[in-house]
N, C-alpha and C positions, 0 to 999 in steps of 0.2 A: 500100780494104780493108787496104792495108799497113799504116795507123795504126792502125786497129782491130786489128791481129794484134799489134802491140809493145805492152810495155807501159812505163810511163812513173811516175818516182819523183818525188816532193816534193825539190829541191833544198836544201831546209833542214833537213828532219825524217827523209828518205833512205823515206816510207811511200808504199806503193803508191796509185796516183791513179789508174788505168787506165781507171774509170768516171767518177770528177767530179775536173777540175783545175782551178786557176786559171790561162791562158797571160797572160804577158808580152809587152804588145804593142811595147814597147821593146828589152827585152834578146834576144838571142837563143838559143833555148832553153833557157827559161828557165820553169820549172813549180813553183807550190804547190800544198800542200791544203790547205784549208778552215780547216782551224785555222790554221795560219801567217800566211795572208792575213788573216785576221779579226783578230791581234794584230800583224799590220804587221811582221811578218819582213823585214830587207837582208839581201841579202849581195851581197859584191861592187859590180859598179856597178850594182845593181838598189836600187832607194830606193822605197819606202811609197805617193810619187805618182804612177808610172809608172800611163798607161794598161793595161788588162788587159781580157780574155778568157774566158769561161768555158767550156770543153769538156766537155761528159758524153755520155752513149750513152743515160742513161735508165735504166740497171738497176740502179740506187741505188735503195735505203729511204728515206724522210722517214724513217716513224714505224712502221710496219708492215714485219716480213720479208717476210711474204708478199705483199705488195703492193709494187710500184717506181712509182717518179714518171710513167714514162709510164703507168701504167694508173691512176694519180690522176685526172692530166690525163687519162684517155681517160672516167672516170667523169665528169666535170665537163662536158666537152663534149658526151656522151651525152646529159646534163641537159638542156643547153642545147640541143641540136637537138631530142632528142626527147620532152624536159617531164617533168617533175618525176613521178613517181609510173609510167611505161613502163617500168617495171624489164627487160620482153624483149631490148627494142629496145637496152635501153643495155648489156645482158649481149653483145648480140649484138653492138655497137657497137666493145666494148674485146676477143672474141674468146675468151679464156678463164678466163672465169669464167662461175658461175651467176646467176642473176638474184637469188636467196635470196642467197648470198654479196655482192650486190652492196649490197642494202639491208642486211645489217648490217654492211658497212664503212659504208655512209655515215651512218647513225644513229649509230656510235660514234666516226667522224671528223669529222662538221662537223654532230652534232645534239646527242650529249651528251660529247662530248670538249670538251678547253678551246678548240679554235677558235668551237663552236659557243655554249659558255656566256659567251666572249668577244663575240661578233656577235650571237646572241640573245638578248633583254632575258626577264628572268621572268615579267613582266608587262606584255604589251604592250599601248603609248598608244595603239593604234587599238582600237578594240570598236563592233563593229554595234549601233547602239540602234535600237531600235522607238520612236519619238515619240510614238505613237499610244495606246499603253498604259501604266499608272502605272509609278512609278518607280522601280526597282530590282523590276521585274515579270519576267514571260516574256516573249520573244522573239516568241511567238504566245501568244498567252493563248487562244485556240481549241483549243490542244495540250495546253494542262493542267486544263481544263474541259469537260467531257461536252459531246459537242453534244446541243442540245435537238432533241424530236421535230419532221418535219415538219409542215408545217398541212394540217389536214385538209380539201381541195379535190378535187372534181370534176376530172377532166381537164380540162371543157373551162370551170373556170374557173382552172384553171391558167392556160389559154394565153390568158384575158382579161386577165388579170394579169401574164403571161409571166412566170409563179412557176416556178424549178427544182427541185425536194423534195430532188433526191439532194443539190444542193448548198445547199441552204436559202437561195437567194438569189431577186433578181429579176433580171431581162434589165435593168432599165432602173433606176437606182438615183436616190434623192436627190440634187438637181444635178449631173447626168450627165455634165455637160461640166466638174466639175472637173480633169480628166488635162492637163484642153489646154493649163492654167496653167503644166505642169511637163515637156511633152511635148516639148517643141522645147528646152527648157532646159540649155544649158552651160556651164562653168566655163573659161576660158582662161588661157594664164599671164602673158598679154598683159593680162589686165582688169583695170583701177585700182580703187581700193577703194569709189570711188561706183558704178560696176557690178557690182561683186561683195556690195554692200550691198541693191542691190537686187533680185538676183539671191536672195538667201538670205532680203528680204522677200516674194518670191515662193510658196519653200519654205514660208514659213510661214505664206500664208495658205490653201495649198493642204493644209494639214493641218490648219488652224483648221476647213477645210471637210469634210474625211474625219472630222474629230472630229465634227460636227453632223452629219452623216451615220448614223454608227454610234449616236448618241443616237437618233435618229428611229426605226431600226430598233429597236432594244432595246427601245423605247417601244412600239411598233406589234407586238413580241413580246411582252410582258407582259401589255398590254392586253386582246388579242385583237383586236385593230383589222381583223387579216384576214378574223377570223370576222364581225366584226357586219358590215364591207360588204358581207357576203351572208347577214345577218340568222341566223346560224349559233350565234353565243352563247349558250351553255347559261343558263340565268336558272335562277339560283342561290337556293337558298329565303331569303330576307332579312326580316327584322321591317319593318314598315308605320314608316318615318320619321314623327315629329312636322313639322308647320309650322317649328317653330324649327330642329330640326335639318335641313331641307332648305335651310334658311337659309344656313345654317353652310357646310352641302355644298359646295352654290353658291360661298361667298365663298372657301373654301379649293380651289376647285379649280385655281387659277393654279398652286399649288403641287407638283401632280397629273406636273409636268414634269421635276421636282428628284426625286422616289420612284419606287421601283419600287411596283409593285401594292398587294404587300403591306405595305411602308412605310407607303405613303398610308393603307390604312384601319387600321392601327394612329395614325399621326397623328388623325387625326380621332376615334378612340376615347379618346385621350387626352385631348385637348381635351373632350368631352362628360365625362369623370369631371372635370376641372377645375372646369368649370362647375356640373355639382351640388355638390362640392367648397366651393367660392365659396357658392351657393347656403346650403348648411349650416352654412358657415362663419357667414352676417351671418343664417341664422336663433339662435344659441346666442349670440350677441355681444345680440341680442335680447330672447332669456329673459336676460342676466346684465344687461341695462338695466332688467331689470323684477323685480330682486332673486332672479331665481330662480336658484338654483344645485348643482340637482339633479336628474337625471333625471327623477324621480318625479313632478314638479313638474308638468314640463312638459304632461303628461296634463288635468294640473286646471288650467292655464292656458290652453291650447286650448281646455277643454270653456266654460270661462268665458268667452274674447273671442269665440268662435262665438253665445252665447248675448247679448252685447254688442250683436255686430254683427246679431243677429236684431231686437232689439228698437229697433234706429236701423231696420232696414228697413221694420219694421211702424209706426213713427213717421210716415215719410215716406210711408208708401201712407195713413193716416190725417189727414197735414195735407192731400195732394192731393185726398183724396175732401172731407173739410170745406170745403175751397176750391172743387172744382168745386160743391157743394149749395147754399155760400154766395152764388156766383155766378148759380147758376140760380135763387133768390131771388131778387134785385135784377130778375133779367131778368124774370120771369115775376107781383112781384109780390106780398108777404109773407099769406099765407092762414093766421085760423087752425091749421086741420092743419099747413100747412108751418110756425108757430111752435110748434106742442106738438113736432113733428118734432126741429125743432132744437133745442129744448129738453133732446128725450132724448138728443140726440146731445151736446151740451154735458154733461149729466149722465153721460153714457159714456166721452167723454173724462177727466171730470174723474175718474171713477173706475180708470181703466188708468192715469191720474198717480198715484193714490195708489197704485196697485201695484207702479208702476218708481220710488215714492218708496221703497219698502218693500225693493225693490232693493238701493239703494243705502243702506239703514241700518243693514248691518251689516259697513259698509265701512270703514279706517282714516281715522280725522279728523272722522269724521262727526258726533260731538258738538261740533264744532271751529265749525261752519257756524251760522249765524241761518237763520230760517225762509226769506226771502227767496232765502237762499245755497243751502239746502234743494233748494228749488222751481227754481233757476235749474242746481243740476249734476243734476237729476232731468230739468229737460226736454232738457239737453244730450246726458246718457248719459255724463257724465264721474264720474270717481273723483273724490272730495273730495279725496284725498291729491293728488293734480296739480291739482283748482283751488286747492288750498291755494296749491301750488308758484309755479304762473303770477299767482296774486296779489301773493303776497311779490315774486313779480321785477316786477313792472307799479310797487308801490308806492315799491320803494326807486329805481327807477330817476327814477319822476318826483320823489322828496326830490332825488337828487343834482342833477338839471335845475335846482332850483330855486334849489340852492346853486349855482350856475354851474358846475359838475362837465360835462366833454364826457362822454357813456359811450354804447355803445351794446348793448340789450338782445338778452338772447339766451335766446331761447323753445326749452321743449322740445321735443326731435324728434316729430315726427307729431303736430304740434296743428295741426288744422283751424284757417284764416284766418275762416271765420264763429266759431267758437268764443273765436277772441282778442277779434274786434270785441265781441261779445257780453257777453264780460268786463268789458271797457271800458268798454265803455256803460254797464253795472251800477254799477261801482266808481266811474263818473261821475255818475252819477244818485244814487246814498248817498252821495256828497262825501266820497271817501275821497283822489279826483284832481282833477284841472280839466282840462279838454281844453282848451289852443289853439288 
C-alpha cells in the first residue's frame, strides 16, 4: 500500500507516472514513461538494452476516459466466460457499469472502431450456401415462395401414407436412408487429402441424392400423383384426342420428367401446331408444283383433282366388275344372252371412254397428242401436259443411252409406276424407243 500511496516521476521527462511506469530492472530506481521508453531514452548508466518492468494499477485510459484498461480487460473476459451477446452477466462481471453501456463500448471499440475494421474483413470468405437450391438463390427457397395447399386426404388415408398436412411432408421420404451417408461423417485435421477427397465424395453424393428426392416430390405435387392413388383426380373436360395424337402423347411422355404440368402440355401443343404447320407447309409447295399461285386457285384445283380422283375410282370398280363377268363366262360357258350381255357392256364401256375422253379435251396439250396418245392418257386419267413431260424425259434419255452418254432419269413426282411402264410399253410398241 505504500507504493501505491507515493507517487513516482519519469526520470527523463520529470512527468508523473503514478498509474503506468516503465521500471528498470538493472538500474536502481530508476523509472520512465511511455513516451521516453518508446524513443529509447539514457541517462546516466541506464542504456536502451537494459531489461525492464512494467508497473501500472490499471486506471489508465487506452482510448476512452471513461473507461480504464482494467474494465477493458474485465469486458473481454466477461466475453469470454460468459459468451458473446450476455450483456447482464458481463455488466455484472466488470461491477460498474450498465449492460447498455456495455454494448456500445464494445460495438464502438472492437466492432466499428479501427481495431475492429482492422481484424474484420468487409466481406467475409466464409458464407452458408445451400447446394440444394440454384445459384445465387435463397437460402431456403421455401421462405420466399408461398407454400402450396395441403392434399386433400381423409385422415385415415393420411396415416396410410403417413402424409403430415401441417408440414406438407411424408413420414417416410424417397430413399430414406440417405442421412446415413453423411450421419457418422467427419472432418479431422489429422486426415490426408485421399480421406478428405473422399470424404467430400461422400457430401456429394448424398446431395445428388436430396436433389432426386426433391424432383420426385415436386413431380408427385404437380401431377397429382397423391390424388389419383386414391382415384381422387378431378378429370378435367378435355377434347377426344385423335389416334395420331395419342401417338405423339405416348412418345413424348419420357419427357413428362424434365416439365412441370403445365410446361408439358404447352410442349406437346406446340408440337401439334408444328405438325399442321409442316402439314400446310408441303400442301402450298404443292399447289406452287402445279402452277398455282393463288389462293383462289386452290378452290378450283381441289374441286378438279377430287373429281380426278372420282373417276380412277369408278375406273377401277368397273375393270373389276368386267373381270369378275368375264371370268364367270369362261367358267360357266359363253351363252348367247351372256354374249348380247357383254356386248352391252363393252358398248358401255366404250361409251364412259368417250366421256372421260371428252374430259380430258379441254385440257393443255391436248391437240399435242395422236389418237392413240388420246386413248391411252384418257384411259390412264393423266393430263396431256405431264404425258407430254414424261415422254420428252423417257425419249431424250434413251437418245443419250445411245450415244453412250451415263444419265440417269428423273420422273416427276407422284407418277404411278404402272403409269411409267404403260408409257413405255406404248412409246415401245410405236418405235419411238427400243427396250433392251
Amino acid at each position: 500500500m505504500a507504493e501505491n500511496e507515493q507517487k513516482y516521476y519519469c526520470n527523463y521527462c520529470q512527468v508523473d507516472i503514478t498509474t503506468l511506469r516503465v521500471k528498470c530492472a538493472v538500474c536502481n530506481d530508476f523509472d520512465l514513461c511511455l513516451e521516453c521508453f518508446s524513443s529509447g531514452a539514457e541517462l546516466g548508466n541506464h542504456t536502451r538494452d537494459h531489461d525492464y518492468q512494467i508497473v501500472d494499477q490499471g486506471n489508465f485510459s487506452l482510448c476512452e476516459s471513461e473507461w480504464t484498461a482494467l474494465e477493458e480487460l474485465a469486458v473481454l473476459e466477461g466475453i469470454e466466460q460468459y459468451g458473446y451477446g450476455n450483456w447482464e452477466e458481463i455488466a455484472d462481471h466488470i461491477g460498474n457499469k450498465t449492460s447498455q453501456e456495455v454494448i456500445e463500448f464494445y460495438q464502438a471499440r472492437f466492432v466499428h472502431g479501427n481495431l475492429g475494421k482492422s481484424c474484420i474483413p468487409e466481406e467475409s470468405p466464409y458464407k452458408v450456401v445451400d447446394h440444394t437450391s440454384s445459384k445465387d438463390g435463397p437460402l431456403s427457397p421455401s421462405l420466399s415462395t408461398p407454400p402450396q395447399p395441403p392434399a386433400e386426404l381423409t385422415l385415415q388415408e393420411q396415416q396410410e401414407l403417413g402424409y403430415m398436412p401441417l408440414r406438407d411432408d411424408f413420414e417416410r421420404e424417397y430413399d430414406n436412408e440417405a442421412e446415413s451417408m453423411v450421419s457418422t461423417l467427419a472432418v479431422n485435421y489429422d486426415d490426408d487429402d485421399l480421406e478428405t477427397a473422399l470424404k467430400l465424395a461422400q457430401v456429394d453424393m448424398f446431395l445428388r441424392r436430396l436433389k432426386e428426392r426433391q424432383r420426385r416430390k415436386r413431380i408427385a405435387r404437380e401431377y397429382g400423383l397423391v390424388g389419383i392413388f386414391f382415384n381422387k383426380q378431378k378429370q378435367q373436360a378435355k377434347r377426344k384426342l385423335s389416334k395420331d395424337e395419342k401417338e405423339l402423347r405416348d412418345r413424348m411422355k419420357v419427357y413428362s420428367q424434365f416439365h412441370a404440368s403445365e410446361q408439358h402440355e404447352q410442349f406437346f401443343e406446340n408440337l401439334q401446331k408444328e405438325k399442321q404447320m409442316r402439314s400446310r407447309i408441303k400442301e402450298l409447295m404443292r399447289y406452287r408444283r402445279n402452277g398455282i399461285t393463288k389462293l383462289e386457285e386452290c378452290s378450283e384445283y381441289e374441286a378438279a383433282r377430287y373429281k380426278r380422283e372420282k373417276r380412277k375410282e369408278n375406273k377401277k370398280k368397273m375393270a373389276s366388275s368386267a373381270a369378275s363377268k368375264k371370268g364367270g363366262a369362261l367358267a360357266g360357258g359363253k351363252k348367247p344372252e351372256e354374249k348380247e350381255g357383254k356386248k352391252s357392256a363393252d358398248e358401255k364401256d366404250s361409251g364412259s371412254d368417250s366421256e372421260k375422253y371428252q374430259g380430258i379435251k379441254s385440257a393443255p396439250c391436248f391437240n399435242l397428242l395422236s389418237e392413240r396418245e388420246k386413248t391411252l392418257c384418257s384411259s390412264m386419267g393423266m393430263n396431256p401436259a405431264k404425258y407430254m413431260t414424261v415422254k420428252t424425259i423417257i425419249i431424250k434419255d434413251h437418245v443419250q443411252r445411245r450415244q453412250g452418254i451415263p444419265t440417269k432419269t428423273r420422273y416427276p413426282q407422284n407418277l404411278d409406276k404402272l403409269h411409267r411402264k404403260r408409257i413405255i410399253s406404248f412409246l415401245a410398241d410405236s418405235g419411238w424407243i427400243t427396250v433392251g
